[in-house]
C-alpha positions as CSV (number, residue, x, y, z in Angstrom):
1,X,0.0,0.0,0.0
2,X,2.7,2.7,0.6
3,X,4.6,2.0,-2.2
4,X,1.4,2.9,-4.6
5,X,0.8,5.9,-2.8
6,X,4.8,6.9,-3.5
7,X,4.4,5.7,-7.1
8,X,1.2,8.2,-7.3
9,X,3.1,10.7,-6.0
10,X,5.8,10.4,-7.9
11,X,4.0,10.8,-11.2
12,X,1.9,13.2,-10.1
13,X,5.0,15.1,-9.9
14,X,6.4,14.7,-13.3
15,X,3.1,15.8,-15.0
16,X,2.6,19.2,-12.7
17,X,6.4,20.1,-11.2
18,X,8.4,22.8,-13.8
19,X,10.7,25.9,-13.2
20,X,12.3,26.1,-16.6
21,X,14.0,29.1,-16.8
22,X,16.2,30.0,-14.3
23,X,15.2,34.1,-15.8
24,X,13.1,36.1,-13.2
25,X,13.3,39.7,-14.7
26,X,13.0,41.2,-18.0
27,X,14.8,43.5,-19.3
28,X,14.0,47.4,-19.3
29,X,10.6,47.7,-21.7
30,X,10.8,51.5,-23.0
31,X,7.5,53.3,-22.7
32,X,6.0,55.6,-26.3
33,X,3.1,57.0,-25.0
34,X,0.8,54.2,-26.5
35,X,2.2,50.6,-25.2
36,X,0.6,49.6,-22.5
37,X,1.0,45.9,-22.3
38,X,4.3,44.1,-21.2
39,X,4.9,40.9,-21.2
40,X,7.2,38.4,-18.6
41,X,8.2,35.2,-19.3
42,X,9.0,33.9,-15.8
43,X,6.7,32.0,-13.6
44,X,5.2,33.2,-10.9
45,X,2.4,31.1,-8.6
46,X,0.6,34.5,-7.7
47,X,-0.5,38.0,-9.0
48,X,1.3,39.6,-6.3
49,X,4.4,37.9,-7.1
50,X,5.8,40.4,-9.5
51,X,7.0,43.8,-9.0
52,X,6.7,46.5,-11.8
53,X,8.9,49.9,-11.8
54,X,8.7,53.0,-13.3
55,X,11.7,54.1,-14.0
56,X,12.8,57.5,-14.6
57,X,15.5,57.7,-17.9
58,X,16.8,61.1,-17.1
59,X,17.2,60.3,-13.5
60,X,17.5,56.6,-12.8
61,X,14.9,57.5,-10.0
62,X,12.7,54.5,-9.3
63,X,8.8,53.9,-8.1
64,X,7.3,51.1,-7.5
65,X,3.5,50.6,-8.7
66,X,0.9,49.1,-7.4
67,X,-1.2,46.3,-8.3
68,X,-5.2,46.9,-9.2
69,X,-4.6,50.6,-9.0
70,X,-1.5,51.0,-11.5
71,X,-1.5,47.9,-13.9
72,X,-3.3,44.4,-13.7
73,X,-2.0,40.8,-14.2
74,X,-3.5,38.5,-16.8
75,X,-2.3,35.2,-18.4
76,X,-4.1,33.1,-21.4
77,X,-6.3,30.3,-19.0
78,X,-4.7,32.2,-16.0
79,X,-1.8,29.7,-16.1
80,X,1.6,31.8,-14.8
81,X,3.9,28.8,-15.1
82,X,5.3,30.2,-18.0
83,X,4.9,33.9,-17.3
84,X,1.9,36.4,-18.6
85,X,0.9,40.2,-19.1
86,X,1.3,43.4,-17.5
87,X,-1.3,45.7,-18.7
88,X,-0.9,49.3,-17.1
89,X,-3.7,51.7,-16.4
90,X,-1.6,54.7,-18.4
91,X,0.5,54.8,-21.4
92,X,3.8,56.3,-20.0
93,X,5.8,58.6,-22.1
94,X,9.6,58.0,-23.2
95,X,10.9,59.4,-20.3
96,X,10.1,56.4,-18.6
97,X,11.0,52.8,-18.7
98,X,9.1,49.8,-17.5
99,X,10.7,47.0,-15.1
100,X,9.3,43.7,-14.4
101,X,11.1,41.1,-11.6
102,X,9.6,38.5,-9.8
103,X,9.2,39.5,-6.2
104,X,8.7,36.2,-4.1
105,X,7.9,36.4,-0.7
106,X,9.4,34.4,1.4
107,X,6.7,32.7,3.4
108,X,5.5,29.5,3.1
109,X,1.2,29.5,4.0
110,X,0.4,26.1,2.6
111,X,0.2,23.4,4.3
112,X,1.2,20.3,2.7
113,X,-1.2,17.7,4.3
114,X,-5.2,18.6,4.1
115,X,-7.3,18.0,7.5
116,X,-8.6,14.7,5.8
117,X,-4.5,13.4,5.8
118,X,-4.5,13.7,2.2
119,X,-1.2,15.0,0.5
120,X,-2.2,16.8,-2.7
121,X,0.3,16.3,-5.3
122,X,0.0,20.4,-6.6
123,X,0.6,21.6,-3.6
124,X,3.5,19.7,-3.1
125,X,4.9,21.0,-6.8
126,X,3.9,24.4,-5.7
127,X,5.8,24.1,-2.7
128,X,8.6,23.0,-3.9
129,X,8.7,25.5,-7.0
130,X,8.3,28.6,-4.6
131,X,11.7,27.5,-3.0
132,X,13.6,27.4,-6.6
133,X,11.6,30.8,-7.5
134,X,12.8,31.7,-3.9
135,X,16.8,30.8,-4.7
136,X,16.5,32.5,-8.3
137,X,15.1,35.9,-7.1
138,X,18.2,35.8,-4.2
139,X,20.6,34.8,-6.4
140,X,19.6,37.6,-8.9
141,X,20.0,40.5,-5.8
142,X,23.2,38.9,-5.2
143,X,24.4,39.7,-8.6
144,X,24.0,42.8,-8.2
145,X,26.3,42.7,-4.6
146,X,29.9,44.1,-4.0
147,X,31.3,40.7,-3.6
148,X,34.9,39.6,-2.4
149,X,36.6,37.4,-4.7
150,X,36.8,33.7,-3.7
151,X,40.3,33.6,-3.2
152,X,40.5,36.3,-0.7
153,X,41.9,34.6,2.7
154,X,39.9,37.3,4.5
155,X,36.5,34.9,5.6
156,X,35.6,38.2,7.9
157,X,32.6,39.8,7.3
158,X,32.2,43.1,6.5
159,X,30.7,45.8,9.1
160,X,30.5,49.4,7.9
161,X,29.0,50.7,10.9
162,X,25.7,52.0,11.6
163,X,24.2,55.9,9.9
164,X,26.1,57.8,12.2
165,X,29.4,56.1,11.7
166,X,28.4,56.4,7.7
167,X,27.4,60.0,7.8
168,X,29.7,62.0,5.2
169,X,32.0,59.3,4.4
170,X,33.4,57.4,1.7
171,X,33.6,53.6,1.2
172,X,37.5,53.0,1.2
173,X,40.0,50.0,2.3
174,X,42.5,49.9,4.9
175,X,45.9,48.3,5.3
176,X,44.0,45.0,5.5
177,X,42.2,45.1,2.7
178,X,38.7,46.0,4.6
179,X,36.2,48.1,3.5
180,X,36.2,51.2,6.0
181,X,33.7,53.9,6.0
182,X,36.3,57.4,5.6
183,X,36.2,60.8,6.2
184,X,37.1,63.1,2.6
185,X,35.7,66.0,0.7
186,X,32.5,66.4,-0.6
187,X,34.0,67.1,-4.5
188,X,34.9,64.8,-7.3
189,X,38.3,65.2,-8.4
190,X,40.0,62.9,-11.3
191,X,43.5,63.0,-10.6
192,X,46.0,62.9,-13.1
193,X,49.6,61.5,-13.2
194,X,51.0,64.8,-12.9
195,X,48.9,65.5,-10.3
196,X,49.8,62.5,-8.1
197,X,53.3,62.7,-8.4
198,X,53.0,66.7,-7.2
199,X,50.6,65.4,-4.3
200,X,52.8,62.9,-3.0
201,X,55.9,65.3,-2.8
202,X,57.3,65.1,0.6
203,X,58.4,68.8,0.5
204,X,58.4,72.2,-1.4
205,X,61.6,71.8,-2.8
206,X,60.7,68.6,-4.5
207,X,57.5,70.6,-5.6
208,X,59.2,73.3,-7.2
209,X,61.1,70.6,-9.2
210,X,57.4,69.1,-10.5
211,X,56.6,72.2,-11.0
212,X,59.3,73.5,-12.8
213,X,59.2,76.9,-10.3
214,X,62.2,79.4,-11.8
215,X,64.1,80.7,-8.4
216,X,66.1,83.2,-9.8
217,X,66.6,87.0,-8.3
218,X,67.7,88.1,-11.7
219,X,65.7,86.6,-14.3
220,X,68.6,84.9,-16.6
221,X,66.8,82.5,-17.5
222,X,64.0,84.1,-19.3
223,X,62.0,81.1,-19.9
224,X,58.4,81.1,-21.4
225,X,58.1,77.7,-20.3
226,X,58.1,78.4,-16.7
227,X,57.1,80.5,-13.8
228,X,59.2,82.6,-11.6
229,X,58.6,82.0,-7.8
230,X,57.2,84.9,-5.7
231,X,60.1,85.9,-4.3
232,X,61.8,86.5,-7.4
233,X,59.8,88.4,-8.8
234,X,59.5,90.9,-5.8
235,X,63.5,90.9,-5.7
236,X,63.9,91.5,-9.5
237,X,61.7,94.4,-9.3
238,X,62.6,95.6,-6.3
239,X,66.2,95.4,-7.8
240,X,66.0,98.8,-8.8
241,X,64.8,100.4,-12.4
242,X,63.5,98.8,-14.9
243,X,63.5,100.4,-19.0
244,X,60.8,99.1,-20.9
245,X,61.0,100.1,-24.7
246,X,57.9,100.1,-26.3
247,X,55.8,97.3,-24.2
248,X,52.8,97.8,-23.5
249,X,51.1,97.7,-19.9
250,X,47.6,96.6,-19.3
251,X,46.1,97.8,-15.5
252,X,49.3,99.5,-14.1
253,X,49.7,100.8,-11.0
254,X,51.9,102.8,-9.6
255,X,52.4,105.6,-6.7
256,X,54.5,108.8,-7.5
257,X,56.1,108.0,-10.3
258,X,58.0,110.9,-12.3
259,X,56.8,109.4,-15.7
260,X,58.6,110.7,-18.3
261,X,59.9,109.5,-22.1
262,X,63.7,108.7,-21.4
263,X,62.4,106.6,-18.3
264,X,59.7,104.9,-19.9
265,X,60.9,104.7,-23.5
266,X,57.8,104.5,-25.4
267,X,55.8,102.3,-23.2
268,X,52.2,102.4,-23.6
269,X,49.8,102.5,-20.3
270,X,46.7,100.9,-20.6
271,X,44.1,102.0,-18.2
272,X,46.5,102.5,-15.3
273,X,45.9,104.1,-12.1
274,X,48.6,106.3,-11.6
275,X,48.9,108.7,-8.1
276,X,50.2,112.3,-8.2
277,X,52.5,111.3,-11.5
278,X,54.3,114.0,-13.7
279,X,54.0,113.1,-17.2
280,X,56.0,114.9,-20.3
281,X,54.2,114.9,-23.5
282,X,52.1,112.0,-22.8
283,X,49.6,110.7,-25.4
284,X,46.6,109.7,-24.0
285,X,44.6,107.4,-27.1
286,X,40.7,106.5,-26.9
287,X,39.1,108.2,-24.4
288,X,40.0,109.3,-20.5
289,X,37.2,108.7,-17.4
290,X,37.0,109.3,-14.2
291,X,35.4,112.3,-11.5
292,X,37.4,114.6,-12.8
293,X,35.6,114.8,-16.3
294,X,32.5,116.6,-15.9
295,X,29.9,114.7,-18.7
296,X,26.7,117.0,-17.5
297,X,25.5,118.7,-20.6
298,X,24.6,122.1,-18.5
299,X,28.1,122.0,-17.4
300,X,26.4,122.0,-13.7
301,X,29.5,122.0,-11.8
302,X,31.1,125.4,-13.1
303,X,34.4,123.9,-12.1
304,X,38.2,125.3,-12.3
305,X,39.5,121.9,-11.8
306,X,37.3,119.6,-14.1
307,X,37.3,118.8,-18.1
308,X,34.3,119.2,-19.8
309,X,34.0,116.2,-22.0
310,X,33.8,116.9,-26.0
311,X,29.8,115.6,-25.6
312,X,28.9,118.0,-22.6
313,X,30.7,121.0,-24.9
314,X,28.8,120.3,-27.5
315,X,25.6,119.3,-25.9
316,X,26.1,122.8,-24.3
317,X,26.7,124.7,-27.0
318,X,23.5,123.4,-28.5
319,X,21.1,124.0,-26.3
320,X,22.1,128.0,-26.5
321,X,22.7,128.3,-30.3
322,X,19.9,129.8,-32.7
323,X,17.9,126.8,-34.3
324,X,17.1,127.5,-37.6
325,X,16.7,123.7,-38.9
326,X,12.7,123.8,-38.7
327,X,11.4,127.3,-39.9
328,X,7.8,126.4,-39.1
329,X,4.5,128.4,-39.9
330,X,2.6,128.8,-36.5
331,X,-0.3,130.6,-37.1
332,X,-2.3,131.3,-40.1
333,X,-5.6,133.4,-39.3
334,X,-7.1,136.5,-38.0
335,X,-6.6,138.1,-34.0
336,X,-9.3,136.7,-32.1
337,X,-10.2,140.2,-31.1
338,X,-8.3,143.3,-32.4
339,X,-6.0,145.7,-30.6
340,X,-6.2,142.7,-28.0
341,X,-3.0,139.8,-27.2
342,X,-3.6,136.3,-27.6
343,X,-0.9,133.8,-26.3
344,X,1.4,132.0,-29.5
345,X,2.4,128.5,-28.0
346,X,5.7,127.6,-29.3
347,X,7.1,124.9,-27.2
348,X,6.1,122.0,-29.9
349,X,9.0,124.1,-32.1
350,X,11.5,123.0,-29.6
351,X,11.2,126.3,-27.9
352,X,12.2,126.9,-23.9
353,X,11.8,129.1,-21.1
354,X,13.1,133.0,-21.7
355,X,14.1,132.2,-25.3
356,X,14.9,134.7,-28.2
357,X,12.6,134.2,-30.4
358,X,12.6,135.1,-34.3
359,X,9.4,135.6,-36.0
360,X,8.7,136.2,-39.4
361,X,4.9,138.5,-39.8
362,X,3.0,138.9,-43.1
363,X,-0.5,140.2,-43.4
364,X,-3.4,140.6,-46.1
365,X,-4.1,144.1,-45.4
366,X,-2.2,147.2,-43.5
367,X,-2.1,146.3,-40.0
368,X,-0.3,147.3,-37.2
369,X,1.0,144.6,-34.9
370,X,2.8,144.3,-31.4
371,X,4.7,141.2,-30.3
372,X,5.7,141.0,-26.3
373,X,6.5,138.9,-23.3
374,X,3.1,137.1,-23.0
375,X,2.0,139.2,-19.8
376,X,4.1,141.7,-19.5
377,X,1.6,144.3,-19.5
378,X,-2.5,144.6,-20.0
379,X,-2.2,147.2,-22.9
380,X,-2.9,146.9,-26.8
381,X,-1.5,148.0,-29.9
382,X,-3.0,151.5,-29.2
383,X,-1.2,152.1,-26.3
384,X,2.4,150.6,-27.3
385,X,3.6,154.2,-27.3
386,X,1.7,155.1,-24.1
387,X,4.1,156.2,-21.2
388,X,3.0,152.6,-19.8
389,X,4.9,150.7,-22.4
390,X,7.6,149.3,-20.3
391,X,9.5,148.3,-23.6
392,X,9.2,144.8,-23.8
393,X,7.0,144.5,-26.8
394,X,8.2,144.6,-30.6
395,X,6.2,146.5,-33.0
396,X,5.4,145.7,-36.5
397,X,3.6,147.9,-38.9
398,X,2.5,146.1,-41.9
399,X,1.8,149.0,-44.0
400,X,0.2,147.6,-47.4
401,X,-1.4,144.2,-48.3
402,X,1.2,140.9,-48.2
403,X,4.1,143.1,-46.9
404,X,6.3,141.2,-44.6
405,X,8.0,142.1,-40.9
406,X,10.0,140.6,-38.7
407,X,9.9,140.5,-35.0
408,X,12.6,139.6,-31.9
409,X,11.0,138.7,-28.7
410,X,11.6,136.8,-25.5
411,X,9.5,133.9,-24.5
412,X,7.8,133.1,-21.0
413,X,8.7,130.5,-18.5
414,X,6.6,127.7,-20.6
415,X,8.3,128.9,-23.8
416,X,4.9,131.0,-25.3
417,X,5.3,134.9,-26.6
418,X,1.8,136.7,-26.9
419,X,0.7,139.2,-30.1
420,X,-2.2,141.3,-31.2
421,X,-3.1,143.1,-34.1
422,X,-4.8,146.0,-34.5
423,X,-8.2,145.0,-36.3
424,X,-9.4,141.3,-36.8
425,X,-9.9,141.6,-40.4
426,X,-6.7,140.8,-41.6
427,X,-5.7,137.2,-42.4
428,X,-2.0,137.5,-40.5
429,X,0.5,134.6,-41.2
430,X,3.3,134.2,-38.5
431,X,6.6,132.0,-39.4
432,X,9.0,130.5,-36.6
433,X,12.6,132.0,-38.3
434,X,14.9,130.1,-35.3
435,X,15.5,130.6,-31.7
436,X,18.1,130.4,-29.0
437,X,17.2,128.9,-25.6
């Protein structure tokens, strides 16, 4: 009797048992914005025995989804012994990659023997296949351990300490071999030949050999190859005068220097800063700066110790020359009201406060007119020559049709003259000539 149950039970076995591929992750599926299915061709005896990433490309950066909410598991007759299908709830785009590994957990919830004393032969396959599924998904992690090689004598174990002992540190080996958490900086720094063999000098003077460091008061050598030391340089220069013939100096500086040609021999400063010098015939090329060049175009300052610059001259000079590039019509009519002023605005001409202004008058008919300071007094044309003329109108006297006068008056604060004429018949046409302001 119990060798036909053995014999049962070993058949039994041969028809269900089967892990045929020792695989249990796929590779890295690339995601397109469409695919959404992705297959595995591992076994696995549950749904929840597979683990799916989302992996980040730029970043590496990994997340773990989750099952029913993020993707579903299906195979054809839901029969996993030879793997299945992935089917996620989104398409992902191609920043992200897809990873599927078999995630077996190590428990073991089945028991082999049912209440009724009856050994099922499944379960017993099952069993069994978990702990080969089990061995594949560790031996899989531990391919992707820091391992010591086989021959190493050192059977020790390694013991990096706990977070605190970690904290800041770099993996590194001692004496021994061992793998030692160690202090170091924070920066990544490929090291070259040259630059181990200067690192490892045991002093300065075997430095300044790797470095090829020129110690020489005088200079003799007068290498382009190499670079002087420190204290040659201070000592050459401090040596006493130097002649320069025609070099050419970029940022000098220097304190009372008596700058002249013989010392200097040609040499050309570039933007020095130079402190009480005396120079003889310098030549100063491009432009100078500084506080002592007054740019304000009113020349503000009224200085005996600045420069004008050539833009504040001429901006200057401008602004108080008679402008005669826009002769402009600015009125065309009749007075409003004779023997009465009316205000001329002229500041769209370009014309400012207490300018002298140049008008050019022409009328249709005889006419007399008056041209003044607008408010300067409440009197017409009539009384111009009344003893309360205070003189700052201009007359003119048009004395046949289309005959033309000129006036000169000053403008207001707001850059506007006034005029009258003596009737409103009239047609009177009054042309800007040119100011100065």
């Amino acid at each position: 009797m119990f060798k036909k149950t053995m014999t049962v039970l070993v058949m039994s076995s041969l028809l269900f048992a089967g892990v045929s591929t020792t695989n249990n992750k796929m590779p890295l599926y690339s995601c397109n914005s469409v695919t959404t299915a992705f297959t595995f061709d591992f076994p696995i005896i549950n749904t929840t025995d597979i683990k799916v990433v989302k992996v980040t490309v730029a970043t590496g950066a990994e997340t773990t989804l989750t099952k029913d909410v993020d993707y579903t598991v299906s195979a054809t007759n839901n029969d996993y012994s030879s793997g299945g299908t992935i089917t996620t709830t989104s398409a992902y785009t191609s920043s992200y990659q897809i990873l599927l590994i078999r995630n077996t957990p190590l428990t073991q919830g089945t028991d082999l023997i049912t209440d009724s004393g009856v050994l099922r032969t499944q379960t017993l396959v099952d069993t069994v296949d978990k702990q080969m599924m089990i061995a594949q998904d560790n031996r899989e992690q531990l391919s992707r351990c820091l391992k010591i090689a086989e021959s190493d004598p050192n059977t020790q174990l390694v013991t990096l300490g706990n977070a605190v002992t970690r904290a800041n540190k770099y993996l590194a080996f001692n004496s021994a071999g061992d793998l030692v958490p160690t202090a170091g900086t924070t920066s990544i720094v490929v090291n070259s030949t040259f630059g181990d063999s200067l690192f490892g000098t045991a002093s300065a003077a075997t430095a300044q050999v790797i470095l090829g460091l020129l110690d020489e008061n005088n200079m003799i050598s007068d290498s382009n190859a190499y670079p002087p030391s420190q204290q040659s340089v201070k000592a050459y220069v401090d040596s006493g005068t130097v002649t320069m013939t025609n070099k050419t100096l970029t940022s000098p500086k220097a304190t009372d220097p008596n700058i002249t040609g013989t010392v200097i021999g040609g040499a050309t400063y570039t933007s020095p800063t130079l402190t009480t010098p005396t120079l003889t015939s310098p030549v100063i090329n491009t432009g100078v700066s500084g506080t002592a060049i007054d740019t304000n175009s009113v020349l503000l300052a009224n200085s005996d110790t600045k420069i004008a610059s050539q833009k504040a001259v001429k901006s200057y000079v401008d602004s108080r020359k008679l402008y005669t590039s826009s002769i402009t019509q600015v009125f065309s009519s009749t007075a409003t009201t004779g023997d009465t002023y009316q205000t001329l605005d002229l500041t769209a001409q370009g014309v400012g406060a207490n300018a002298l202004v140049f008008l050019k008058v022409k009328a249709s008919a005889a006419v007399s007119m008056a041209f003044r300071y607008k408010g300067a007094e409440a009197v017409g044309v009539s009384a111009l020559d009344s003893a309360a003329d205070d003189g700052s109108a201009s007359t003119v006297i048009i004395q046949t049709a289309n005959y033309t006068g000129y006036a000169m008056i000053q403008s207001d604060a707001s850059g506007d003259v006034e005029w009258a004429a003596g009737n409103n018949t009239a047609t009177i046409t009054i042309t800007l000539m040119g100011y100065i302001n």
